[in-house]
N, C-alpha and C positions, 0 to 999 in steps of 0.2 A: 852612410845610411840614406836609402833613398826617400824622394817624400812623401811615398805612399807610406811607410812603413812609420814616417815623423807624424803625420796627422794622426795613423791609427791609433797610435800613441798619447798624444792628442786627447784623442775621443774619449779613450780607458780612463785617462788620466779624470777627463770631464765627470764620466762615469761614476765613477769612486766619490766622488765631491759631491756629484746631485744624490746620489742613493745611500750614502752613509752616513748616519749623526754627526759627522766633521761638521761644524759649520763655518763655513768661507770665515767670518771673523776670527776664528781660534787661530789662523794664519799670523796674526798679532805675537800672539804668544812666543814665537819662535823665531820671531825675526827682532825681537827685546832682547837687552844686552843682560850679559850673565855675570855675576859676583861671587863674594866669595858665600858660605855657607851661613845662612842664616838661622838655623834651626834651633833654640835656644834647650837648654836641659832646666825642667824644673826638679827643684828636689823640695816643693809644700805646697800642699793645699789652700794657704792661705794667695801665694803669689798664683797660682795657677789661677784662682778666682779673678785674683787681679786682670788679670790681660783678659779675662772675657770680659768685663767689667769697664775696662777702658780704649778696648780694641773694637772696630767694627767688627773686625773677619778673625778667627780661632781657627785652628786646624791643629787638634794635637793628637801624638799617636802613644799608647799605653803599650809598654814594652817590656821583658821579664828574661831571664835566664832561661835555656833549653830549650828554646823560640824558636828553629828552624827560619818558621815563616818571618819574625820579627828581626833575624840577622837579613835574611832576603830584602825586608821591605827598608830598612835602615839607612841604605843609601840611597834608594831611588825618593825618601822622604828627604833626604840631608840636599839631592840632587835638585828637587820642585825647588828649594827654597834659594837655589841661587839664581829665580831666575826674578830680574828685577821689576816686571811689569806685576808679578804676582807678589812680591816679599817687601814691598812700599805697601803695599794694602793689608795683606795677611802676617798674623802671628804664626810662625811654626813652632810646636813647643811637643818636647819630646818629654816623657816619664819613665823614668826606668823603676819599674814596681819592686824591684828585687832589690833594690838600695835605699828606696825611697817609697817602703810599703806602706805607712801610712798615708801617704798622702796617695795612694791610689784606694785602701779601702777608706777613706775618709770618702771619696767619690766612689762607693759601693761597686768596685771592678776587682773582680778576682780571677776572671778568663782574659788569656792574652790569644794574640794582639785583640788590641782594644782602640777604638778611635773616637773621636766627638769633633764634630762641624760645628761651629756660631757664626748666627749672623747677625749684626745686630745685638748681641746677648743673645739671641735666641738660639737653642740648639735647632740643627736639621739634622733631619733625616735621612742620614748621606755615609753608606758604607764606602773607605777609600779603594779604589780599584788600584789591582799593583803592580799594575805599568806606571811607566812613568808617563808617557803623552794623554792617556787617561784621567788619571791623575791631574796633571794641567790643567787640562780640558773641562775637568768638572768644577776646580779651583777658579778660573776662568768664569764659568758661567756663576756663579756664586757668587762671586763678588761684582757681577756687572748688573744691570737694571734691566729685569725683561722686559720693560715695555718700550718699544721703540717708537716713539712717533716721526711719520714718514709721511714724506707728497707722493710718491710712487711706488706702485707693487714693484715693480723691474727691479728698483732701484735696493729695495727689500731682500728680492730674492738674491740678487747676485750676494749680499754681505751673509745673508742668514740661510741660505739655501728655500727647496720649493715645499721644505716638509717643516717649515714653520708654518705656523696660523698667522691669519691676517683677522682683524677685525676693524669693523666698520661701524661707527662710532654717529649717531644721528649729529650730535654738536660735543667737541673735543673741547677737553677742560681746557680752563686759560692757563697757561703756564706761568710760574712762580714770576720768572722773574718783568712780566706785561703787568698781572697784580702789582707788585711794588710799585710800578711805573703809574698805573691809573692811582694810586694811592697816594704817591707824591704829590703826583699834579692835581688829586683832589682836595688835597691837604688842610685847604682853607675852607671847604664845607663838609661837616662831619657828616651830615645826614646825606650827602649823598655818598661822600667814599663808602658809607656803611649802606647804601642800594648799592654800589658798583661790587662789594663783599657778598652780598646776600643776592645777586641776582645774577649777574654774569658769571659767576662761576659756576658753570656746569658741572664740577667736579663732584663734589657734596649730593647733587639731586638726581644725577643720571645713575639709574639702579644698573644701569649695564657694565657702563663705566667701572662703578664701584666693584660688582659682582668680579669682571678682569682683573682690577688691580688686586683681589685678592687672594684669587684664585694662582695667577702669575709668581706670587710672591709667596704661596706657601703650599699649594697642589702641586703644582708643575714648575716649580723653580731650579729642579735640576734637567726638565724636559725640553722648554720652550721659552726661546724669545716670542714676541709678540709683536706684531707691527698693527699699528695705531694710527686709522684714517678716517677722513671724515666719509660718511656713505654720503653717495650720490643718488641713490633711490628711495631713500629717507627707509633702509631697509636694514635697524640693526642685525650685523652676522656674524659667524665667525664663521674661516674658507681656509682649509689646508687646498692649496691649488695640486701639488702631486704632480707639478709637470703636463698640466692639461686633463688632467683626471680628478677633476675637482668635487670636493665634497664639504656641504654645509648647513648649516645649524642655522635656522633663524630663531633671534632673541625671542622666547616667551614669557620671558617675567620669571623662567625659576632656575636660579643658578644653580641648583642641581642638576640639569639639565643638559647647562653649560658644560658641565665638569665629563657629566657619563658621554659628551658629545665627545671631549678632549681625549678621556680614556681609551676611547675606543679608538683611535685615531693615532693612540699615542708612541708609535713607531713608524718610521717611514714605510710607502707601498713596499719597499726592496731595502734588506741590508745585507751589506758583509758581515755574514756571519764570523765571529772568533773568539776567543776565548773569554773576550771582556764580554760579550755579543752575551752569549750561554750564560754567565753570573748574572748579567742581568735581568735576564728571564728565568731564574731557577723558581720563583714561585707565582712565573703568571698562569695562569689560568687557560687562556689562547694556545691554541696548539702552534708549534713550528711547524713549517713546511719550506724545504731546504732542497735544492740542487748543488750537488760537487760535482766541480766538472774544471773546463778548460777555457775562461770568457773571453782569451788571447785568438782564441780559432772565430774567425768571421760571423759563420755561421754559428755557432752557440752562442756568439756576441749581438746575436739580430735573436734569436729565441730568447734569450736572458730580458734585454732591456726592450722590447718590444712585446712580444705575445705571452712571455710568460709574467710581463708586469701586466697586463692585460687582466691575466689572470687572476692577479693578487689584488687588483682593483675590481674583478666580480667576487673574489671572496674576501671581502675588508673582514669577516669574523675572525679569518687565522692570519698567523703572522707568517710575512713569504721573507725567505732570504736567498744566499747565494754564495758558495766558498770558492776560492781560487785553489782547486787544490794541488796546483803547481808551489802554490805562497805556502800553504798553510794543509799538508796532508793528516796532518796529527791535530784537528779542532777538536773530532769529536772521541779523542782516545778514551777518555776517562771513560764513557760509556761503549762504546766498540770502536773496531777498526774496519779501515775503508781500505779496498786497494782497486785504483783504475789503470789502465795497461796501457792508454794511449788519450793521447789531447784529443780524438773523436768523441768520447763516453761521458755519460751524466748520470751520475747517481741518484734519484731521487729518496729521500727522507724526510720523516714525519716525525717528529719529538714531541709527546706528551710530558710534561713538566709535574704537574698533580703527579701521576701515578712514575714519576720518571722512569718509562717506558721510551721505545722509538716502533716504526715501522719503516724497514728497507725495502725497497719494491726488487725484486728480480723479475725478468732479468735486468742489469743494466743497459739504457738508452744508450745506441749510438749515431751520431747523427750523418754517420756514411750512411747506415744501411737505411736510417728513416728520416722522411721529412720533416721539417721545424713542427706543421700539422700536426703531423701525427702522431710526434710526439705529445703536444701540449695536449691535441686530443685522449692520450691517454691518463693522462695528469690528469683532467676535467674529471676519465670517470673511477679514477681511485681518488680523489676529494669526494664525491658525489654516493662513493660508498664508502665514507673512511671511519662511521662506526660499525660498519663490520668487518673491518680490514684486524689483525694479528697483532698485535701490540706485543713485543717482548722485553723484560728487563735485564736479561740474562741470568736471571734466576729463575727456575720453577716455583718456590713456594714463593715467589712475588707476582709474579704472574697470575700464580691461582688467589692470592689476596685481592689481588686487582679485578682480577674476574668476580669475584663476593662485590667488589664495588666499598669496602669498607674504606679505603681511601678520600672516597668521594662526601660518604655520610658525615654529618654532624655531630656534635656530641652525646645529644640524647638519642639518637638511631644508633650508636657504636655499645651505647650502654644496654639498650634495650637487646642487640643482638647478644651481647657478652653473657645478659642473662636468660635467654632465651638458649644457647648454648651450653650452660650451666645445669640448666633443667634435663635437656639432653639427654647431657654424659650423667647425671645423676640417675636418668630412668634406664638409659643405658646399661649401668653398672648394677640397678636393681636385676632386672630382666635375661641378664648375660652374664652375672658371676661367676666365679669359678667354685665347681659341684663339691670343693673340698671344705668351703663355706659354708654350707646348707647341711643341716639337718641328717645324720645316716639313716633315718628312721624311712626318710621318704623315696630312699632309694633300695633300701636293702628289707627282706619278710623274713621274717624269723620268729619261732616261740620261743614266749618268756618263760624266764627258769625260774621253776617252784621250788620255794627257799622254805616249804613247809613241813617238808619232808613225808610227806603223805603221796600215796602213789594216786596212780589217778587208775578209774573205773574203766575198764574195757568195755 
């Protein structure tokens, strides 16, 4: 192999790492030695309690006869749990509903498969994804701490990648274990260990502080580590860097604030799109904006990670991806099919999630015949008119649903329409009945028979 062909290699590899939710730490995961199968079978509701009850971390999966999907996920669950970095911290506890049905409707589950996250006792809100490195991954960030306090960005980004947030922190609480220390050695004056309690710890009084640690641990606990520094311009923030494409939030007092900054933020500028990618956007709101193509060719490897993140960083409103579709030709089967004829061509695609619609541009981009430009320029002006671009679902009467917009409406706009369409076909059926309904009298002239037997006067 020569070592043009070893760096490009290199590069991809880099690629993949900066632009996908892997984050560099999850490499842990995999380099932890493996045991035997830890997944424990409960058969009552009372022991099931138990282990959230005395476990930090729960992870149990509710399972049933005629399960397709629950024979599937069975062993990639029996698989998570030999691995030992995850099964020292986490309970795996398996329910078979169909042997042990009370004790699953004692916990009100009557649909399978079925799962529950704890942390802490507390449930999350956390569907298992069913892969297995997914899986990991999410098991992983769960039971690890997202706030990371750090002396340098660099040093951040290489562990946690450039699509964690950073936050900068006017004065950084004291940490637990410098308290104990000042407390010891205060030991012999209580009034003051109890100023060194009440004053130095910034932990308690800094509403920013506070606003993070909570937000980390129950907003964004399956999204985001956090890296934890002190500001140098006495300038509380939070900064997704993006690789040089930075974007930030300065603290105004309303964690609210905080949160809708984080939301909007809340995917990398660029991902690999794939099929875990798709589940976990099936109810956001933000539209996709996706190229399939070939990011092995030079050239679509400099339009990809260069102009068309470019891109995705002047529209942070939609979400931008990117599929290999040499890896991965069948991402987007469930909803249609792709077929590209050569590593020159990129398909571009728009997915609507609300209305689960897509829009495919024809014809497909090649980048023999057009420049990186000219391409991306044409991307610029089908974003720029992309509420009036074609939406389809592959159905017609979804289509024309989605065109009424009832999708989009509320509850009381849905009802308000139901009855206003009720009126309708009510006046409708008045006005347009069928003439075998009505009356003969108003259709047909005819003299009445005289039943008097008198003849009538000439």
């Amino acid at each position: 192999m020569s070592s043009s062909s070893t760096i490009l290699i290199i590069f991809l590899t880099l690629i993949v790492t900066t632009f996908c939710r892997h984050y560099p730490i999850f490499d842990e995961i995999f380099k932890s030695k493996k045991g035997k199968v830890k997944a424990i079978d409960i058969e009552s509701y009372e022991t099931y309690s138990d282990y959230i009850k005395n476990h930090e971390y729960v992870v149990a999966y509710f399972h049933s006869d005629y399960c397709p999907e629950c024979d599937e996920f069975l062993p990639i669950f029996d698989e998570a749990s030999t691995y030992k970095i995850l099964n020292k911290k986490w309970a795996f506890l398996k329910l078979d509903c169909a042997r042990n049905s009370h004790a699953c409707l004692n916990n009100g589950i009557d649909q399978f498969p079925y799962s529950e996250v704890y942390r802490h006792s507390e449930i999350v809100d956390a569907d298992l994804p069913n892969g297995l490195v997914p899986l990991l991954e999410l098991l992983y960030k769960l039971s690890t701490d997202p706030l990371v306090f750090i002396k340098s960005k660099e040093e951040f980004y290489k562990n946690y990648g450039y699509y964690s947030p950073i936050v900068e922190i006017d004065k950084l609480p004291e940490k637990k274990e410098e308290k104990k220390k000042n407390k010891d050695d205060d030991d012999d004056d209580d009034e003051e260990s109890d100023t060194v309690e009440k004053s130095d710890s910034n932990e308690d009084n800094d509403d920013f502080y506070q606003c993070i640690k909570k937000i980390a641990n129950e907003d964004f606990i399956k999204n985001f580590y956090f890296g934890i520094i002190q500001t140098k311009d006495y300038k509380e923030k939070i900064t997704f860097d993006n690789e040089n494409y930075p974007v930030t939030y300065l603290w105004d007092g309303i964690c609210d604030n905080a949160i809708t900054f984080l939301r909007e933020n809340k995917y990398p500028l660029l991902s690999k799109v794939d099929q875990y990618y798709l589940k976990e956007l099936e109810d956001e709101s933000r539209l996709l904006i996706t190229i399939v193509t070939f990011p092995q060719n030079k050239k679509i490897n400099y339009l990809i990670f260069s102009l068309y993140k470019k891109l995705a960083f002047e529209n942070r409103e939609h979400i931008f991806g990117y599929v290999d579709y040499e890896e991965d030709p069948l991402v987007f089967n469930n909803s249609f099919q792709l077929e590209l004829n050569n590593t020159n061509e990129i398909q571009f695609i728009i997915n609507d999630f609300i209305d689960r619609s897509h829009y495919i541009h024809k014809p497909v981009f090649n980048i023999e015949n057009q420049t990186e430009v000219e391409i991306i320029d044409e991307m610029k002006k089908i974003i720029l008119n992309i509420t009036n671009l074609k939406f389809e679902t592959g159905s017609k009467f979804q289509d024309f649903i989605n065109r009424l917009g009832i999708n989009k409406m509320n509850n009381t706009q849905q009802v308000i329409l139901i009855i206003v369409m009720i009126i309708f076909l009510v006046i409708l059926v008045y006005f347009c009945g069928s003439p075998e309904d009505l009356d003969d009298d108003e259709y047909y002239e005819y003299e009445e028979v005289d039943t008097s037997g008198k003849e009538k006067s000439s």
